[in-house]
NUROBA-409145 format. One record per residue (C-alpha): x, y, z; residue number from 1; residue in three letters. Coordinates in steps of 0.05 Angstrom, whole numbers, plus 32768, in hexadecimal, padded with zeros to 4 digits. Layout:
# NUROBA-409145
REC east north   up resi resn
REC    X     Y    Z  NUM  ALA
...
//
This chain:
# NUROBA-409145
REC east north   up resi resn
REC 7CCC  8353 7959    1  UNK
REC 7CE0  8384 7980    2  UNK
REC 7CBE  83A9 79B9    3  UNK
REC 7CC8  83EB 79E0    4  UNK
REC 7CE4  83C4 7A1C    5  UNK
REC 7D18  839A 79F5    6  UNK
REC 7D36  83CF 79C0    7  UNK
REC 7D7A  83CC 79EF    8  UNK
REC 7D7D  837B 79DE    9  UNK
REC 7D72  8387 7990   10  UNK
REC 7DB7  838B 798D   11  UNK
REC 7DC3  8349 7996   12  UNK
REC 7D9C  8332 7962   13  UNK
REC 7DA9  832D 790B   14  UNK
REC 7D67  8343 78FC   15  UNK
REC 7D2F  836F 791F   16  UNK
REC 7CE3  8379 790D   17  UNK
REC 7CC5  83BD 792C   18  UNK
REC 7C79  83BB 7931   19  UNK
REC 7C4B  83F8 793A   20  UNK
REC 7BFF  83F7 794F   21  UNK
REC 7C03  83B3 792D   22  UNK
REC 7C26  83B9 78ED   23  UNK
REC 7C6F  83AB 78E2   24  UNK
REC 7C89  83E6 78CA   25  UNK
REC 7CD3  83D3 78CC   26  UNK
REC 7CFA  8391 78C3   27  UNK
REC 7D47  8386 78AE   28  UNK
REC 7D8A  837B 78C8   29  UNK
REC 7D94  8399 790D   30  UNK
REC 7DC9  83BC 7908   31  UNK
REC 7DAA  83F0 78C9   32  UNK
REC 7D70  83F7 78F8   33  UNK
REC 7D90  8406 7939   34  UNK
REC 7DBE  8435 7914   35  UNK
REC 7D9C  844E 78DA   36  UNK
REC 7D51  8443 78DC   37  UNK
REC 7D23  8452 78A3   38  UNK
REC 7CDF  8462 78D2   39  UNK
REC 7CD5  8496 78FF   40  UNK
REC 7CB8  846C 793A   41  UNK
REC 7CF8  8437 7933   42  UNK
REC 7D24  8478 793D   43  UNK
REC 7CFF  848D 7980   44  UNK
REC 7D00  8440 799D   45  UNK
REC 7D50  8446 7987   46  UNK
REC 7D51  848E 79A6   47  UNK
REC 7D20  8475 79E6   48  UNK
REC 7D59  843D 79FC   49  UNK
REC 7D80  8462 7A1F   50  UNK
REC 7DBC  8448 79F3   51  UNK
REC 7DE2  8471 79BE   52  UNK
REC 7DD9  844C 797E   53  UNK
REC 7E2D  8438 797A   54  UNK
REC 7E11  840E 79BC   55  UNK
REC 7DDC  83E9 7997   56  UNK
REC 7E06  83CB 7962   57  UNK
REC 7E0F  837E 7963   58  UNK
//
């Protein structure tokens, strides 16, 4: 899972969970969701990271 904090080491990883007020609301290969999420709040954690998304590939 990943957390507010730690968005900038998703990259590392094949697969990422994003969890919201308790629910996972995303969960998938890295890569689509650092690059092309499908929620709103994985887009602002991606946007918040101080990293343009080419960065955050793997």
């Amino acid at each position: 899972m990943v957390g507010r904090l730690e968005f900038g080491t998703a990259a590392t990883a094949a697969r990422i969970a994003v969890p919201d007020a308790g629910e996972l609301i995303e969960q998938g290969p890295a890569q689509q969701a650092l690059t092309a999420p499908r929620h709103g709040f994985t887009a602002s954690l991606v946007a918040g990271s101080g990293r343009p998304a080419a960065d955050l590939r793997p």
